[in-house]
Biopython code that builds the backbone (N, CA, C, O; Angstrom):
import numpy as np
from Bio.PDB.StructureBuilder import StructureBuilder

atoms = [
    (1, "UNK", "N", (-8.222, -5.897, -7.657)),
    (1, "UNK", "CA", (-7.551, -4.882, -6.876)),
    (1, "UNK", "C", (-6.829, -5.550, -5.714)),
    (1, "UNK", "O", (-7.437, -6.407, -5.073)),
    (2, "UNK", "N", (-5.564, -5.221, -5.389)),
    (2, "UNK", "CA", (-4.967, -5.719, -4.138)),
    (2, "UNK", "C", (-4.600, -4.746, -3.305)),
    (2, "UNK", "O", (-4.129, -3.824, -3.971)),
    (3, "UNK", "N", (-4.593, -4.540, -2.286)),
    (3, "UNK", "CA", (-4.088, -4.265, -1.263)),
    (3, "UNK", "C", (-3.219, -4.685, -0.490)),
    (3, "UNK", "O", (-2.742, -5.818, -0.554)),
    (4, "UNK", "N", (-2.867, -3.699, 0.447)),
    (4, "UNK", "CA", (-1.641, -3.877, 1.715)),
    (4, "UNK", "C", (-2.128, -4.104, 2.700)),
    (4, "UNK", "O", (-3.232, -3.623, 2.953)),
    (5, "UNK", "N", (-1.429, -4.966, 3.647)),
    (5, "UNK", "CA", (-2.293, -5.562, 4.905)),
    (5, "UNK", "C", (-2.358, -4.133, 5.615)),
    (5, "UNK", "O", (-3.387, -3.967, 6.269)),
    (6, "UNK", "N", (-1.206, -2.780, 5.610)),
    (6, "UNK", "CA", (-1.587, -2.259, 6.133)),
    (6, "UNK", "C", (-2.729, -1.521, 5.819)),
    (6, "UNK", "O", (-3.106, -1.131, 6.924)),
    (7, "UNK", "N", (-3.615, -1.035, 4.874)),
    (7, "UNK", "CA", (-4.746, -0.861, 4.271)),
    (7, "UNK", "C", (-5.884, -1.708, 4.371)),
    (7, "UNK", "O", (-7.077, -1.418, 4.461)),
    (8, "UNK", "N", (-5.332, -2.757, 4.342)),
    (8, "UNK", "CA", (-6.776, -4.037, 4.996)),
    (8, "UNK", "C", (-6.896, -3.647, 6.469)),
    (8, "UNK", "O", (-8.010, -3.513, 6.976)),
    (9, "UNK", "N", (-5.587, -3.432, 7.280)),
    (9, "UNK", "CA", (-5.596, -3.084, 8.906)),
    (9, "UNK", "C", (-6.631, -1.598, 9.161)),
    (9, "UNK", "O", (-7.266, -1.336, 10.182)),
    (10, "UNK", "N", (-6.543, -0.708, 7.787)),
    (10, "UNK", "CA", (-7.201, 0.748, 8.126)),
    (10, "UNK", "C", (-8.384, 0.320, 7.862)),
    (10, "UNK", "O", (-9.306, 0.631, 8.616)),
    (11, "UNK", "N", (-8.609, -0.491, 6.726)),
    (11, "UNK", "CA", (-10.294, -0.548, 6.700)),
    (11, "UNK", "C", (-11.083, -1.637, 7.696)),
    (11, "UNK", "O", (-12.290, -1.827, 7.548)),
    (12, "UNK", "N", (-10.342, -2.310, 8.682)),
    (12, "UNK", "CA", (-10.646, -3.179, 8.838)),
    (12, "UNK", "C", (-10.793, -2.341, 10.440)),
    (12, "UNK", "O", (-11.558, -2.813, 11.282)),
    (13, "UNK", "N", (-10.319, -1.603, 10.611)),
    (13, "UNK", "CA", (-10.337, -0.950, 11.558)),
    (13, "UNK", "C", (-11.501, 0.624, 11.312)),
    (13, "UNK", "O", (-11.965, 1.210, 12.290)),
    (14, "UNK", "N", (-11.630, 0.821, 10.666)),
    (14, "UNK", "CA", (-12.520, 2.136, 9.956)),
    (14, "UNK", "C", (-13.844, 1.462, 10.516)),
    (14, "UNK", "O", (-14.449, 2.003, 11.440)),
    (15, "UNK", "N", (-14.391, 0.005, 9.820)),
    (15, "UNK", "CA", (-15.803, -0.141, 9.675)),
    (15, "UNK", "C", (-15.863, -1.396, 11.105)),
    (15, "UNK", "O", (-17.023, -1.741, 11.331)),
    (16, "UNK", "N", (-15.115, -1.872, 11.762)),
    (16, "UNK", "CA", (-15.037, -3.396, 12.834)),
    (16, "UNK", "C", (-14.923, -2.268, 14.102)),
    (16, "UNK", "O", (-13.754, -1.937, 14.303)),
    (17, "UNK", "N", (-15.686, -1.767, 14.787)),
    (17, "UNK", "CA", (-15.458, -1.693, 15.932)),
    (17, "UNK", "C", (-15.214, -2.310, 17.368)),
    (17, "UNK", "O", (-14.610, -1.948, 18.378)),
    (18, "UNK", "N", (-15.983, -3.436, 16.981)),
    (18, "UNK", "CA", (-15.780, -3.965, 18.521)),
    (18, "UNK", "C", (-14.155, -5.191, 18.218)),
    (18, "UNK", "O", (-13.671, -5.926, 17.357)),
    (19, "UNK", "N", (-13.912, -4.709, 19.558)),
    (19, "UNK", "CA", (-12.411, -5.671, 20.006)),
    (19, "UNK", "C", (-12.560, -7.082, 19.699)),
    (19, "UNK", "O", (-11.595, -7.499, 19.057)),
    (20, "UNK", "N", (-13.640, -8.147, 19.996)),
    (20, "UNK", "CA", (-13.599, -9.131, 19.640)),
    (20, "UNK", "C", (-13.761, -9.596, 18.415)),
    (20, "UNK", "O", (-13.235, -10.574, 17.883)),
    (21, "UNK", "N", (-14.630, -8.728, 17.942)),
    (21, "UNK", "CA", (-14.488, -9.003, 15.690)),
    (21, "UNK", "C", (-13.375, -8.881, 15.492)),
    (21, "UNK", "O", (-12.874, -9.755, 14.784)),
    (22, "UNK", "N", (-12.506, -7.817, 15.981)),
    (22, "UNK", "CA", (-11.160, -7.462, 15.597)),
    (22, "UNK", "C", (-9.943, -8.072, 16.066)),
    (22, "UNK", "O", (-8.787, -7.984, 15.654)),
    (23, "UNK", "N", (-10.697, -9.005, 17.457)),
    (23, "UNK", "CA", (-9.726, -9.959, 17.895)),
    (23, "UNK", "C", (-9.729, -11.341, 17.010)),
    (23, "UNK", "O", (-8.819, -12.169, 17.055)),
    (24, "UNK", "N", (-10.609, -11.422, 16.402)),
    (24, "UNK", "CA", (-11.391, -12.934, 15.735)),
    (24, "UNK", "C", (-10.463, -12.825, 14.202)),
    (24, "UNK", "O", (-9.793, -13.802, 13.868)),
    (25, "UNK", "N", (-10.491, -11.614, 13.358)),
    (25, "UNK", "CA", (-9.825, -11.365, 12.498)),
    (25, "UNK", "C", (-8.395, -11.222, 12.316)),
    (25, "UNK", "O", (-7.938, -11.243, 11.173)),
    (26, "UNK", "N", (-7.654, -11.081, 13.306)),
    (26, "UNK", "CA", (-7.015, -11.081, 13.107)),
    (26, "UNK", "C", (-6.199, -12.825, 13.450)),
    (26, "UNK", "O", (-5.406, -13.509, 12.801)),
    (27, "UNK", "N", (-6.794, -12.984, 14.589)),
    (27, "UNK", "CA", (-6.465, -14.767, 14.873)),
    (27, "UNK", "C", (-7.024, -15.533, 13.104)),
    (27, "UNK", "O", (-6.384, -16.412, 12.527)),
    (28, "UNK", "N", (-7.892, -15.107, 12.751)),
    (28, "UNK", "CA", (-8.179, -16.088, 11.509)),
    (28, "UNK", "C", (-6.865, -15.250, 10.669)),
    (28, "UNK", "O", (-6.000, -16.107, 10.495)),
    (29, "UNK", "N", (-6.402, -13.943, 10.100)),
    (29, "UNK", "CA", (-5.436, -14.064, 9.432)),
    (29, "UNK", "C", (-4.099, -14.901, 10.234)),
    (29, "UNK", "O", (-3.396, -15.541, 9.452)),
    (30, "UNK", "N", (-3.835, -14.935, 11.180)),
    (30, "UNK", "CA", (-2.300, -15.924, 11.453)),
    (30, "UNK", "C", (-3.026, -17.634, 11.260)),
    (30, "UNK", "O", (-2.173, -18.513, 11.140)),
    (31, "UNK", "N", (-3.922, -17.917, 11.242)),
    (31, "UNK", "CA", (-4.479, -19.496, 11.574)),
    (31, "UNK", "C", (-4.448, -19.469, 9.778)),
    (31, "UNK", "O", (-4.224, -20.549, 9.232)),
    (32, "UNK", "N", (-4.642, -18.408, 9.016)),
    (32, "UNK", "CA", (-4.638, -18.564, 7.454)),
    (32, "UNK", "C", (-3.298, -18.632, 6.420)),
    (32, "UNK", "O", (-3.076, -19.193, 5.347)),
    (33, "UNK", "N", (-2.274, -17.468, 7.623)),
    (33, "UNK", "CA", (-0.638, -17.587, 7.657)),
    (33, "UNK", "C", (-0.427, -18.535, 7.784)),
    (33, "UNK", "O", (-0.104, -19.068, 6.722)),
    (34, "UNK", "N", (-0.416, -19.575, 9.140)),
    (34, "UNK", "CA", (0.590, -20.541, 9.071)),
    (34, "UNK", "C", (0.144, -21.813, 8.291)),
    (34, "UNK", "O", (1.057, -22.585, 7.997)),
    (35, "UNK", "N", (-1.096, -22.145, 7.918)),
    (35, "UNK", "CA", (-1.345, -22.904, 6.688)),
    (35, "UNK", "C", (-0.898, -22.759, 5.607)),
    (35, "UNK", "O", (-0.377, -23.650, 4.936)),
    (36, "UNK", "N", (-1.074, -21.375, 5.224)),
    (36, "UNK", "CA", (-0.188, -21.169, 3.450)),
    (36, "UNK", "C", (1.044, -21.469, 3.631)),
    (36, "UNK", "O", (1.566, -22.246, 2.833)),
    (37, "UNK", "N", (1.770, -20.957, 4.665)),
    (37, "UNK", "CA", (3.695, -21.518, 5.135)),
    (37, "UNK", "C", (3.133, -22.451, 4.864)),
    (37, "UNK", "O", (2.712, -22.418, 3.708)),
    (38, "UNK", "N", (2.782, -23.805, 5.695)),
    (38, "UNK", "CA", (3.008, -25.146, 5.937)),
    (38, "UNK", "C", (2.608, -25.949, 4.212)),
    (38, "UNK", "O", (3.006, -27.097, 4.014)),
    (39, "UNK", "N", (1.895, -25.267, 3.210)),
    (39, "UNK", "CA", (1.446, -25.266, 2.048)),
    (39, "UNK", "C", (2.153, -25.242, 1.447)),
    (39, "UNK", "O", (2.194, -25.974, 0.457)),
    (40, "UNK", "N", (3.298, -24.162, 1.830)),
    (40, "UNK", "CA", (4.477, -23.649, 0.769)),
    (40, "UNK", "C", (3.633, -22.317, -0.133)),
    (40, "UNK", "O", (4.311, -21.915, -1.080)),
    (41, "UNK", "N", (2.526, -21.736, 0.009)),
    (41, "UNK", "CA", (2.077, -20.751, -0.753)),
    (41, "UNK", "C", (2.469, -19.901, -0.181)),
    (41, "UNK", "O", (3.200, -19.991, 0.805)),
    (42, "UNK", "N", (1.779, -18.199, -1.035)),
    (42, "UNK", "CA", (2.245, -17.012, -0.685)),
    (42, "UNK", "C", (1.313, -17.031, 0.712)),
    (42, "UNK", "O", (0.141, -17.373, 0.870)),
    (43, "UNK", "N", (2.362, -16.497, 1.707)),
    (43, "UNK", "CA", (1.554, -15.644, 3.067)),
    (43, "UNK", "C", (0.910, -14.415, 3.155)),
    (43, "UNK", "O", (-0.038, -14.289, 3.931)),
    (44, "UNK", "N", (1.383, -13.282, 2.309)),
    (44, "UNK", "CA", (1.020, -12.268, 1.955)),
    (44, "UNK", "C", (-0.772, -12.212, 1.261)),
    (44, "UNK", "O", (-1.860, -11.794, 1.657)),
    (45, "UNK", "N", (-0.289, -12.829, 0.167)),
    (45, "UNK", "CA", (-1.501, -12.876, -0.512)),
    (45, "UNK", "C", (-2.997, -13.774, 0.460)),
    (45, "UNK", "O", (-4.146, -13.408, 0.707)),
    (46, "UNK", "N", (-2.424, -14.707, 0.692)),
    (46, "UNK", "CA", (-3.706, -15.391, 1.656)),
    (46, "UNK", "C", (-4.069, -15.131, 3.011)),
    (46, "UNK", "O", (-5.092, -15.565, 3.540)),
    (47, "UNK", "N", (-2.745, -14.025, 3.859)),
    (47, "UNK", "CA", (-3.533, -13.794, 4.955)),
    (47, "UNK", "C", (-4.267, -12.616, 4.849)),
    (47, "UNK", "O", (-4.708, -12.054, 5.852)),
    (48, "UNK", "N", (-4.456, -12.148, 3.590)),
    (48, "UNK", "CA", (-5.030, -10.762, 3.154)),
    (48, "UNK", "C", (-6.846, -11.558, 2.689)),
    (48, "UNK", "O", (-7.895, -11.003, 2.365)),
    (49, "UNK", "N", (-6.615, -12.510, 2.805)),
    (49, "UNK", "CA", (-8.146, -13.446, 2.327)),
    (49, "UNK", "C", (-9.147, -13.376, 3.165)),
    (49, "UNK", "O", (-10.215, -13.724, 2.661)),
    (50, "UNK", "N", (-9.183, -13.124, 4.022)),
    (50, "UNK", "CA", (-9.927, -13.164, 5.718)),
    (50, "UNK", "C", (-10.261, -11.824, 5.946)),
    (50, "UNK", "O", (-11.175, -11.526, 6.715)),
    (51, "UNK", "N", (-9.456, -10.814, 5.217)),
    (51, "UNK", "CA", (-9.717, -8.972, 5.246)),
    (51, "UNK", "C", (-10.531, -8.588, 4.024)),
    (51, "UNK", "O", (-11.305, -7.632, 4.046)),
    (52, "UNK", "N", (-10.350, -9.319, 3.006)),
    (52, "UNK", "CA", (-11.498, -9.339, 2.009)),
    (52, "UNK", "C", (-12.606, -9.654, 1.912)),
    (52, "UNK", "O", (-13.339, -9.111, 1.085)),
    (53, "UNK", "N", (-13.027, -10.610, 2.724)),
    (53, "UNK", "CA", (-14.223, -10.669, 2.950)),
    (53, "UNK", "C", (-15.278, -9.941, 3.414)),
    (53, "UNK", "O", (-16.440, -9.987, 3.009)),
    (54, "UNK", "N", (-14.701, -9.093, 4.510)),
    (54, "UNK", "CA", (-14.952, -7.956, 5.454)),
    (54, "UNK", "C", (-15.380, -6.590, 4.756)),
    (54, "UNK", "O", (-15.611, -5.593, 5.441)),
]
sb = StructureBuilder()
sb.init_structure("model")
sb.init_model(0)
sb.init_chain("A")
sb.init_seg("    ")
for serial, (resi, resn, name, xyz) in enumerate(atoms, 1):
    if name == "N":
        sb.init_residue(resn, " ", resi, " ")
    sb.init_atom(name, np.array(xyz, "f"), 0.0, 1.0, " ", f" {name:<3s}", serial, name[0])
structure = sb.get_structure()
């Protein structure tokens, strides 16, 4: 199943209440972004990797 980051953003926001989980998650999706760029892989697909776990 895949999803949209904006759908990873609702659930990720539904069940993460506190600001710093939600500050932590989202710094690990851009620190997971600019590796896949610098990789040459999809950004989409891998900064959505860090919301799946969750």
């Amino acid at each position: 199943m895949t999803i949209t980051r904006n759908e990873a953003v609702e659930l990720l926001n539904k069940y993460v209440k506190n600001e710093r989980m939600l500050n932590h998650c989202y710094a690990s999706e851009s620190v997971m972004r600019a590796l896949v760029h610098r990789l040459g892989r999809d950004e989409e697909e891998w900064g959505l990797k860090e919301e799946r776990v969750l």
